[in-house]
Every structure is written in C-alpha cells, then in structure tokens.
C-alpha positions in Angstrom: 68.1 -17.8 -81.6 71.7 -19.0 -80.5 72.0 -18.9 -76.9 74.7 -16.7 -75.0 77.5 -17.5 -73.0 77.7 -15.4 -69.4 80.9 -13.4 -70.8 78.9 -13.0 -73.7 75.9 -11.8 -72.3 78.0 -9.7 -70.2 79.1 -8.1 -73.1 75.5 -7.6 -74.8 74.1 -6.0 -71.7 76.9 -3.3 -72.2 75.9 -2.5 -75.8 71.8 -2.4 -75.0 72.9 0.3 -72.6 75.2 2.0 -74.2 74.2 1.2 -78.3 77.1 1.5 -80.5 81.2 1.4 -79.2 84.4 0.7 -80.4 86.4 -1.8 -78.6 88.3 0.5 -77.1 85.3 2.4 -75.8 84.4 -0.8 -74.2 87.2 -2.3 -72.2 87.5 0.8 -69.8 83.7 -0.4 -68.5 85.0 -3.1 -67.5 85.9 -3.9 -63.7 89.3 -4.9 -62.6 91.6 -7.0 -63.9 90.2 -5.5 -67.3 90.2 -7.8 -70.0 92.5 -7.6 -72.9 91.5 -5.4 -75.8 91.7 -8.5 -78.2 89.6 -10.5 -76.1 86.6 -7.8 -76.3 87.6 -7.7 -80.4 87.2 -11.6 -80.5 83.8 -11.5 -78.1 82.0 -8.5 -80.7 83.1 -10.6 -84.1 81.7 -14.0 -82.3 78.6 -11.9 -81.4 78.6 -10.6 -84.8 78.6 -14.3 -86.5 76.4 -15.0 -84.0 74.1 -12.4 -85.4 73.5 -10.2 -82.4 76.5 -7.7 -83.4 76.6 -5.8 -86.5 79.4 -3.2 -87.9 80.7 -0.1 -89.4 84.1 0.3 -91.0 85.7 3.3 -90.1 89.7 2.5 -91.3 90.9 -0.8 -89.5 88.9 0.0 -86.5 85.0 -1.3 -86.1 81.8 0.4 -84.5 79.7 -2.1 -83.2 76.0 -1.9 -82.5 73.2 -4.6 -81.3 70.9 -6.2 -84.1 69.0 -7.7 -81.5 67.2 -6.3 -78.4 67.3 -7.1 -75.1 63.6 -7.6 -75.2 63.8 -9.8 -78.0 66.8 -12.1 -76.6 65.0 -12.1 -72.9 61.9 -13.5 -75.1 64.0 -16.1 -76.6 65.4 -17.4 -74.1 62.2 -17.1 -71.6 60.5 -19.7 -74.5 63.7 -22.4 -74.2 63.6 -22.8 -70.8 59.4 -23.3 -71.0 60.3 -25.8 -73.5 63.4 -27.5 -71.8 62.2 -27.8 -68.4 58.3 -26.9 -68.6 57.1 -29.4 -71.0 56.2 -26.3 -73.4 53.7 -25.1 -70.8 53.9 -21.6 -69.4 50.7 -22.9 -67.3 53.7 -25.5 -65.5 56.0 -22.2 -65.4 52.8 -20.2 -63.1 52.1 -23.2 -60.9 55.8 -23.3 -60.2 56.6 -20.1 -59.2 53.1 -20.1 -56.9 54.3 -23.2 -55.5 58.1 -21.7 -54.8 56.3 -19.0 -53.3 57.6 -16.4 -56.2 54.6 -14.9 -56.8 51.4 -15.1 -54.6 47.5 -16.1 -55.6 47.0 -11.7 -55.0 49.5 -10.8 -57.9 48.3 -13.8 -60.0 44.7 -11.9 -59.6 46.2 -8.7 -60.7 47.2 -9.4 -63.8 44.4 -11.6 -64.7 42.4 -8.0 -64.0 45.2 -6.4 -66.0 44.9 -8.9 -68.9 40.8 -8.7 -69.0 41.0 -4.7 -68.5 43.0 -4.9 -71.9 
C-alpha cells in the first residue's frame, strides 16, 4: 500500500470520520485559511488513483467515499516502519519502546495475560 502524504492523510482522516462528501462538503471542515475548492478536488482524484478514494457520478459533481480503512492503512504502515527501521522484527519494535520508557515491564505483562487468556 502507497504511502500518504500529511495533507493527504489529513484528508483521509476526514473521510474515515465522516464516510462519503462532496468537495464542497469538505472544504468548510477545514481550519483557516481554507484551502481552495480545486485543491481538495485534485487531493480526492490523487487519492482515488491512489486507490484509497472511490466515486459516484452525480452530474459533473463527485461523491467520494474511502475504499480503504483507517485500520487497514494504520496496519500498513505499522509493518513499513518494522521493516525500514526494525530490521523486520516487531520483537526490536517491544524492546525499543521498553527501553524509551513507552511502555513499562507491568503493561508488557498485561497483554501477555491478555494474549494467553485468548
């Protein structure tokens, strides 16, 4: 799965909330200075060629919607940065965040009972 860019996954967090919009629905969620109707149009037909938008004709206007979950991107892109930076080990990905002091040896425990309870 093609990674996002921040605008784009700006965008994408706006549509797994909401589900289907037109642009124009879109651009008033959008903090000041809003951005330009076009540039949300050209952002949703880049997401749809990047395969996380699809369509629905209604006249010259389009209703997008999300093809792909949140869960399903988070996954993705949770499994490139194992691979990029942990050697492909989610082992190196534990032992880092115990050593940065992210998660401690008690919650560690906890979901080793949560995973065996299962």
């Amino acid at each position: 799965m093609e990674r996002l860019t921040k605008k784009e996954e700006e965008l994408m967090q706006l549509f797994w909330q909401r589900g289907a919009m037109f642009v124009k629905d879109i651009v008033p969620l959008y903090d000041d200075p809003k951005p330009h109707f076009n540039t949300i149009s050209t952002m949703a037909r880049t997401l749809e060629s990047k395969g996380f938008l699809d369509h629905e004709a209604f006249g010259n206007t389009h209703r997008y919607h999300p093809v792909v979950t949140q869960a399903d991107y988070s996954k993705a892109v949770l499994g490139n940065v194992v691979t990029r930076y942990f050697d492909n080990s989610y082992r190196h990905v534990i032992s880092a965040l115990v050593e940065e002091e992210k998660i401690s040896v008690e919650e560690l425990e906890e979901l080793i009972r949560q995973i065996n309870n299962q």
